[in-house]
Each structure stands twice: as C-alpha cells, then as structure tokens.
C-alpha positions in Angstrom: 42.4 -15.6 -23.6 39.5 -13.2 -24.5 35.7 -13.7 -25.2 36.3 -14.0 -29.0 38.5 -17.2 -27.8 35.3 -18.4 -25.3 33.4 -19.6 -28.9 35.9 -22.3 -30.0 35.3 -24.1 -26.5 32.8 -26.5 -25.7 30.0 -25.1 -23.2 31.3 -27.0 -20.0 34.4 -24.7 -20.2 32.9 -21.8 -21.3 31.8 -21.3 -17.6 35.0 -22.0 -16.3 36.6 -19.4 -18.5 34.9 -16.8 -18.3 34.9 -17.4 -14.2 38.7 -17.3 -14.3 38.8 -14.2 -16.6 36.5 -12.6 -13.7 39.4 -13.6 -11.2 36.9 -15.9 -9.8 36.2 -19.7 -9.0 33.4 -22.4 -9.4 32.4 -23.7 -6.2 33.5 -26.7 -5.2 31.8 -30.1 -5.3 30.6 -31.7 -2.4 32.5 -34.7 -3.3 35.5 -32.7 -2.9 34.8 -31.0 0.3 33.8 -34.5 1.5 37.1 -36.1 0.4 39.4 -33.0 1.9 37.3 -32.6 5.2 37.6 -36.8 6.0 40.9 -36.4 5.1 41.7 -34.1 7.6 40.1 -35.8 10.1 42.1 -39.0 9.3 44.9 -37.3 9.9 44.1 -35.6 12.8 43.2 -38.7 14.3 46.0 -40.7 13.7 48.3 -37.7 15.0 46.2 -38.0 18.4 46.8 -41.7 19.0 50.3 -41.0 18.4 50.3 -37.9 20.5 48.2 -39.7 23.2 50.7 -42.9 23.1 53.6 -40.9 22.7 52.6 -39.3 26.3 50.8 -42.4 28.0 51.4 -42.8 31.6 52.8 -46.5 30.6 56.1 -47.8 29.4 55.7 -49.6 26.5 55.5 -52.8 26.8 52.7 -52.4 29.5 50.8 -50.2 27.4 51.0 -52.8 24.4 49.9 -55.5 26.1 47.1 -53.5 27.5 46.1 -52.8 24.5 46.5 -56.6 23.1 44.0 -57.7 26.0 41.5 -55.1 24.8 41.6 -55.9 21.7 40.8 -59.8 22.1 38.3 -59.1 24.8 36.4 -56.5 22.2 37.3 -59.2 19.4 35.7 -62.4 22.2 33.0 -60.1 22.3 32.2 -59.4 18.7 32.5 -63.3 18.2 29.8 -64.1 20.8 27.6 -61.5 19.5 27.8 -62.7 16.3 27.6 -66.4 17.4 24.6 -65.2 19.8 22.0 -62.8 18.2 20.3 -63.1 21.3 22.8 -61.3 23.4 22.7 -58.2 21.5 20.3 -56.1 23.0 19.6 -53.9 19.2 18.7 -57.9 17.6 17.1 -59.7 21.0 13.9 -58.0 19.7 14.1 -58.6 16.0 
C-alpha cells in the first residue's frame, strides 16, 4: 500500500493506514484494556483457589464440607438480611 492507495479508503481507515505504514499502532480502547485486564484477573483468581485447595491443610472431604457449612451459613445469613432490613446495619438507618 502507498499514499496514492490512502484516497480510495474511507477516512476511519485512512488513520489506521497510514499508522501501520509508520510501523505504528492506534492506542487501544479502554474497553479493550478493560476486557483483557478483568480477564486476567479471572484467571488468576481461579488458578489461586485451585492452587490454595490443591495445598489445603485438609483432606477432601473435610475441606468440602467445610466449605458446604460456610456456604449455607453466608446463604442463612443473606436470607435474614433480606427477610430483615432491620438487621443490616447499612439499611437500619434508611
């Protein structure tokens, strides 16, 4: 591609051309930062909870069932909140 090229192309990729013929790129959108960095972070997270159950001081069927009672207690928890505004400390007031 040359610049005599650049004038049959609408103006959106004129830009991007020309910045490739430079050796050059546009910078990227936020959007796509966003998506790449929380995507990374996803992952990372779900390789620590393997990491950290892989070496949890448990065997695992203790460590499952520990993890079943916290999960209904935070889940009793949530329901009484929910069925009790007044409980929550952030709503009491409202």
């Amino acid at each position: 591609m040359n610049l005599k090229d650049l004038n049959n192309l609408d103006q959106d990729h004129v830009k991007d051309r020309l910045l490739e013929m430079m050796g050059v790129e546009a910078k990227r959108s936020t959007g796509s930062w966003l998506f790449g960095t929380l995507t990374a972070f996803g992952v990372g997270m779900l390789v620590g909870a393997g990491v950290g159950l892989i070496l949890a001081p448990k065997a695992g069927a203790g460590l499952r069932e520990d993890l079943r009672d916290r999960l209904r207690s935070a889940s009793h928890r949530l329901d009484h909140l929910r069925d009790d505004p007044s409980a929550n400390p952030q709503t009491a007031g409202a």
